[in-house]
C-alpha positions in Angstrom: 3.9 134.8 -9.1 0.5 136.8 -8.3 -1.6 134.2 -9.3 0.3 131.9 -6.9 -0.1 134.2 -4.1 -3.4 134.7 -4.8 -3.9 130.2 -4.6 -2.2 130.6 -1.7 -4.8 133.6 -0.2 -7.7 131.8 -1.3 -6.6 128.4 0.4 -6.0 130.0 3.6 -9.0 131.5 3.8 -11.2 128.1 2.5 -9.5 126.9 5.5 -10.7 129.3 7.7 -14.6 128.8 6.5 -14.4 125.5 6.4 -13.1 125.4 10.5 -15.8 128.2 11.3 -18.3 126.4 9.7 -17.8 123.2 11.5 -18.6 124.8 15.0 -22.3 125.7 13.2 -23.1 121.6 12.8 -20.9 120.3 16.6 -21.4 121.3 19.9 -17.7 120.5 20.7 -14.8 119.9 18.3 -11.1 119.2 19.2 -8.1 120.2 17.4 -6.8 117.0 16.1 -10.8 116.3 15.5 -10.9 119.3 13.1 -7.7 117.7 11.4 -9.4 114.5 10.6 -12.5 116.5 10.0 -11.1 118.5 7.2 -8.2 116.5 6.1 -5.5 119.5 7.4 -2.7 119.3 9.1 -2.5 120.1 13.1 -0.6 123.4 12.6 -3.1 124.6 9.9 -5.8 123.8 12.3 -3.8 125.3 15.4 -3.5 128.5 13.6 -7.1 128.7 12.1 -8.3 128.5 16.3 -6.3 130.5 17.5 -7.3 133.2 15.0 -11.0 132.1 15.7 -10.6 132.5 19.3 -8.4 135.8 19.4 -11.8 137.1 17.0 -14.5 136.1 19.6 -15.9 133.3 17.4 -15.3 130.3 19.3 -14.0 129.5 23.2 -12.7 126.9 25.1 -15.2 124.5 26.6 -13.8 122.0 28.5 -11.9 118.9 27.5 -12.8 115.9 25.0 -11.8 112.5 26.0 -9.1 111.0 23.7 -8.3 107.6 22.5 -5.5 106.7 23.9 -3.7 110.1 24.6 -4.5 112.5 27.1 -7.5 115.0 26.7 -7.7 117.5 24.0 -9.4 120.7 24.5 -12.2 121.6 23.2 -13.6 124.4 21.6 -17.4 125.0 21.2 -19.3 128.4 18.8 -19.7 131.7 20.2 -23.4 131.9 19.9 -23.7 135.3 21.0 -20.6 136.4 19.0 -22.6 138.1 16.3 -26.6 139.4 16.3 -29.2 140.7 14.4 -32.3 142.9 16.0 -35.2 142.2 14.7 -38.5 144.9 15.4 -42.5 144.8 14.8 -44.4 148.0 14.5 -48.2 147.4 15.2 -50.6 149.9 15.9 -50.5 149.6 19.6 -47.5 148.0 20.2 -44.1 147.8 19.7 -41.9 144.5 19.7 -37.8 144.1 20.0 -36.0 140.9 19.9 -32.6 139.2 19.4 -31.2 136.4 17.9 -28.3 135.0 17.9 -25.8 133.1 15.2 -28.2 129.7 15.9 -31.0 131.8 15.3 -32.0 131.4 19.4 -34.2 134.6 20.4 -32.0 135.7 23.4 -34.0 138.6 24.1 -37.4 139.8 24.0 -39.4 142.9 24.4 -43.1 143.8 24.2 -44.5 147.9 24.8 -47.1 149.8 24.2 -46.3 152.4 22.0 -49.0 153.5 19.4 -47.8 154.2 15.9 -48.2 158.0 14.1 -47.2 158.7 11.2 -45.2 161.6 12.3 -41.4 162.3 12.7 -41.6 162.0 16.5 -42.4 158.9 16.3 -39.4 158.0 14.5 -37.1 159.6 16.6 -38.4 157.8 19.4 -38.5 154.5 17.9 -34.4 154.7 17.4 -34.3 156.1 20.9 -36.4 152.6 21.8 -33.7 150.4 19.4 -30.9 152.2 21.6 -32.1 151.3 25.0 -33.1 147.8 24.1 -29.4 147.6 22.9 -28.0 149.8 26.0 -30.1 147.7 28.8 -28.7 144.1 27.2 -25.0 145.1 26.6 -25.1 145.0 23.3 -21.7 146.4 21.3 -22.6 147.9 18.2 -20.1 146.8 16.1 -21.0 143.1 16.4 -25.0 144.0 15.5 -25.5 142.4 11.7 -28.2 144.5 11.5 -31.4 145.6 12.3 -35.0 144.6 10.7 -38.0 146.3 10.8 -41.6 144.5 10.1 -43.9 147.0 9.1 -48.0 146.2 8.1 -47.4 147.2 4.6 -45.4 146.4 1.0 -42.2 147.2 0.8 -39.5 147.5 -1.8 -37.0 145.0 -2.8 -34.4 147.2 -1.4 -35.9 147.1 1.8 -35.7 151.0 2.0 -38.7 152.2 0.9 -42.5 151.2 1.0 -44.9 150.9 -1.6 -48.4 150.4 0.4 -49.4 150.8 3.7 -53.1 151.3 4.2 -53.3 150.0 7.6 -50.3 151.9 9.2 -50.0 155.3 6.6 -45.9 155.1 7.0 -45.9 158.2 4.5 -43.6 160.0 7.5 -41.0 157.3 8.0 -37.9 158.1 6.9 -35.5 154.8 6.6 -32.3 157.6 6.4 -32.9 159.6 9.2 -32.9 156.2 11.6 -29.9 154.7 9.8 -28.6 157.3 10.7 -28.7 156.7 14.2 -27.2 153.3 13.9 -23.7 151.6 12.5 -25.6 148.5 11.7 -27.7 148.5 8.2 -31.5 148.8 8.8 -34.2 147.1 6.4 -37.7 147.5 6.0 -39.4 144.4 5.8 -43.4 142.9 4.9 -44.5 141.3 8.3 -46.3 138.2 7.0 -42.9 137.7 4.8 -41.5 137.8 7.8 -43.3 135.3 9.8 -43.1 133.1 6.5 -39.1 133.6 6.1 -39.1 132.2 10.1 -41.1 129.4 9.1 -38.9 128.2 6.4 -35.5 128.4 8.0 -37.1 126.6 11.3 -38.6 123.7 9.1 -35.8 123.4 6.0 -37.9 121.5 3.7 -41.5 123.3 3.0 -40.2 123.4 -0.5 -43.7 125.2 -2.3 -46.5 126.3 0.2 -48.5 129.0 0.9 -48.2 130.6 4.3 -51.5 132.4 6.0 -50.9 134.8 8.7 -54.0 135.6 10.7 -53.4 137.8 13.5 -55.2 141.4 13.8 -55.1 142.2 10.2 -54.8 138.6 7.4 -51.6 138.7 5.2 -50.5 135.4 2.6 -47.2 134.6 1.0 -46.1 132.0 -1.7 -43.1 129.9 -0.8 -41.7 128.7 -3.9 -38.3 126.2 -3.7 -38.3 127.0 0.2 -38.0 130.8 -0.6 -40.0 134.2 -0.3 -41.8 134.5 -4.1 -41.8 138.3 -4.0 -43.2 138.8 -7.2 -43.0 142.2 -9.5 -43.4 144.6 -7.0 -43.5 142.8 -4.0 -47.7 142.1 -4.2 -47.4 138.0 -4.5 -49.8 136.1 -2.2 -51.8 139.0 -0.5 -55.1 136.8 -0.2 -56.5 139.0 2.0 -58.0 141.2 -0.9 -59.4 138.4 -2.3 -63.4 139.4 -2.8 -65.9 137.4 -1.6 -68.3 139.6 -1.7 -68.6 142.7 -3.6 -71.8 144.2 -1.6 -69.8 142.7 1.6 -67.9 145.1 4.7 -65.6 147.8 3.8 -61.9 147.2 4.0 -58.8 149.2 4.5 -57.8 149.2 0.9 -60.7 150.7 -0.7 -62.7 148.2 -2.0 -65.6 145.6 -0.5 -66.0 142.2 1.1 -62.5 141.0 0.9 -61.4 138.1 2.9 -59.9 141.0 5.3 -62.7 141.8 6.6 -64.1 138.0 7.3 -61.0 136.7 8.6 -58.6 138.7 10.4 -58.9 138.9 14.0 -59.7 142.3 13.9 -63.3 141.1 12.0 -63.6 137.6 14.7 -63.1 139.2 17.9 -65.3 141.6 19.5 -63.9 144.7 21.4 -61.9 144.4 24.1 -61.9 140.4 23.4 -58.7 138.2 23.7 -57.8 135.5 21.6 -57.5 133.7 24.6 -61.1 134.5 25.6 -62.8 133.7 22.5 -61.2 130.4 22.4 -62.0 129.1 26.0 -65.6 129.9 25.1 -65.5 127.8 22.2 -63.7 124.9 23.9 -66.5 125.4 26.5 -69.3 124.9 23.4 -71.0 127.9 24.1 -73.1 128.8 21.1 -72.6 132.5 20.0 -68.7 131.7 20.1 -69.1 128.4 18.2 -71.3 130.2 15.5 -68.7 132.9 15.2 -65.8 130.3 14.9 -67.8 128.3 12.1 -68.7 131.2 10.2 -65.2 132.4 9.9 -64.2 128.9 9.2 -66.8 128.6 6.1 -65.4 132.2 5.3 -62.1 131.3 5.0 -62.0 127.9 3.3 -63.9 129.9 0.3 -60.1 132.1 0.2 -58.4 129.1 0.9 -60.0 127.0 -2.3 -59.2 129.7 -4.7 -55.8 129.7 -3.4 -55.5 125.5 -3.1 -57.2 125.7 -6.8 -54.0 127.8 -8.1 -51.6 126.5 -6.7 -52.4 122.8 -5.3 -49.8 123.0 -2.8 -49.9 123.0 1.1 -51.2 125.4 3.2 -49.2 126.7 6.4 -51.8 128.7 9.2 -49.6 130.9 10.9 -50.0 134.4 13.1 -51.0 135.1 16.0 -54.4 132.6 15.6 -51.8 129.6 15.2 -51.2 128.5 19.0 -55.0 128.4 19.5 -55.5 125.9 16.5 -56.5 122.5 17.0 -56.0 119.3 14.7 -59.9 119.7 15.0 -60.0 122.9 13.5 -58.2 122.1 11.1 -59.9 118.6 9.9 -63.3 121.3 10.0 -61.2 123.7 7.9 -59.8 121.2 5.5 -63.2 119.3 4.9 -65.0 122.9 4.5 -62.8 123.1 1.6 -62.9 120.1 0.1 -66.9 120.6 0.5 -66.5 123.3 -2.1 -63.9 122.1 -4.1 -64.5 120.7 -7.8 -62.3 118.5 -7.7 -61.6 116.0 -5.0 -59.0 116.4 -2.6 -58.0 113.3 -0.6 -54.8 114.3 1.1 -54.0 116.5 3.5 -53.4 119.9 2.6 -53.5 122.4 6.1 -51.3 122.4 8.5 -50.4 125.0 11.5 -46.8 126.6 11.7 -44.3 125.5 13.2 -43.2 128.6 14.9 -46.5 129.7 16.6 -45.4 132.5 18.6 -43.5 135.9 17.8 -42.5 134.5 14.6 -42.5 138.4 12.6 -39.9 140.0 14.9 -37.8 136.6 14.5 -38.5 137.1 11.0 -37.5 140.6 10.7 -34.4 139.5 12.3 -32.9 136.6 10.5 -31.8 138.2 6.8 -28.9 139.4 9.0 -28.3 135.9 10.0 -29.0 134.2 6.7 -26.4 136.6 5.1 -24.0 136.5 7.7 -23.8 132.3 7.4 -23.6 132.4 3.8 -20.2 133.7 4.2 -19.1 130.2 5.1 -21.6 128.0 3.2 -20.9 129.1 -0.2 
């Protein structure tokens, strides 16, 4: 008798995922729709939306022309019914979105706010997580959770970190600002961020390696259209690749990694925009132009070693990406195959897909990911 109620438990709720889950792949579904859909009959379906609806997940929208019969209502996904935060710490900034269940960023905010490594600063960054929650109406108890992209190496767990040169995070304490919040709070690598955002927008990457360069350079390996974290969390940091062991000092100690050759921090000069440097070398003027070809030649020698590995594509993402041209990267590609031992006739480089404020998306979507798995089991 148990194990028939428990058949009996289990088909009801199979029912239920399998109705949610169609509002995630149509716009509009009707009752006797869902029926055919799913092979159910009209009362199990009835049921199923009405519990839907009472829940917040899914609302009227309308009606559906019928053959034949008179029009059926339809219901449509509550895209806003559940969210995840997502947050970027950089040294000078500080950046809040929110995305919905369709992974749409329906909010976004950008502050100065420069980072110390004290416990002030963590109290005021869950004051900031609170008003960005307070000012956009937010209820708590529908917030998945909350992610937080940090320059640095964190733990599988996503509660602690294991290296952070640029940003010294020695003071932050993960407890202290969960406990602020009913929603769970992770810690998570920024270019892994960026990387996990590229993957969900573009579904089929399969194995690649993704390059962020933005104000510091990060890497990631994408293996079976996942993260490849590696032992400790370490895989794909390119960036301390050495080029030149008499070369510029970087943040971690050692000399002449590709750091300091090809961040933006190393291309840019002070108080130079992106935006700036790149009009100039549109415009062909000469000290930009030799800037932009020396970093080029600088980073195809990082970007070998790394093709040479792994012989998989190469995805140019950060905050460099909506600045790239096909040009740029035909120059980038032959500078590498210039170097190369072996020949390499295809093409290998290509720019993101999501060009802009792909980290804080990033830090965002494990919520979501977890969240849909519920019903795509």
């Amino acid at each position: 008798m148990k194990n028939t109620t428990n058949n009996v438990i289990d088909i009801k709720q199979t029912n239920y995922q399998n109705i949610y889950q169609l509002f995630f792949a149509h716009s509009l579904l009707s009752k006797p729709q869902i029926a055919q859909l799913l092979n159910l009959s009209l009362p199990t379906v009835v049921h199923n939306i009405n519990k839907l609806e009472n829940e917040g997940k899914i609302q009227e929208q309308g009606m559906l022309e019928s053959q034949g019969g008179r029009p059926a209502t339809a219901y449509s996904l509550v895209k806003n019914a559940f969210i995840a935060i997502g947050v970027e710490i950089q040294k000078t900034r500080l950046k809040l979105t929110a995305l919905n269940l369709k992974t749409e960023m329906i909010a976004l905010e950008e502050q100065s706010y420069h980072f110390s490594d004290t416990e002030d600063y963590d109290r005021q960054l869950g004051t900031i997580i609170k008003q960005f929650i307070t000012k956009h109406r937010y209820d708590e108890q529908r917030i998945l959770g909350i992610g937080i992209s940090i320059q640095g190496i964190v733990a599988n767990d996503h509660r602690s970190i294991l290296y952070s040169e640029i940003l010294h995070f020695e003071q932050l304490n993960i407890h202290q600002l969960q406990s602020q919040f009913h929603s769970p709070i992770y810690l998570l690598h920024d270019v892994k961020c960026a990387a996990s955002m590229e993957i969900w927008q573009t579904q089929n990457i399969n194995d690649a390696f993704y390059v962020s360069i933005s104000e510091h350079l990060g890497g990631t390996l994408i293996l079976n259209n996942k993260i490849e974290q590696g032992k400790n969390g370490f895989s794909g940091a390119l960036e301390h690749l050495q080029l030149n062991a008499e070369g510029k000092s970087c943040y971690c100690g050692q000399k002449g990694c590709l750091e300091t050759y090809c961040s933006l921090s190393a291309l840019l000069d002070e108080n130079e925009s992106l935006a700036d440097f790149f009009a100039a070398v549109r415009r062909s003027e000469a000290q930009a132009n030799q800037r932009w070809t020396h970093f080029l030649q600088h980073l195809a020698q990082g970007l070998k070693s790394v093709y040479l590995l792994q012989e998989r594509d190469i995805i140019l993402g950060g905050d460099i990406a909506p600045y790239l041209t096909k040009q740029d990267v035909d120059n980038l590609q032959n500078a590498v195959r210039r170097i190369s031992p072996f020949p390499i006739h295809a093409e290998f480089i290509k720019i993101a897909k999501l060009q802009e404020h792909a980290t804080v998306c990033g830090a965002a979507l494990p919520f979501i990911v977890r969240y849909l798995e519920q019903y795509y089991r």
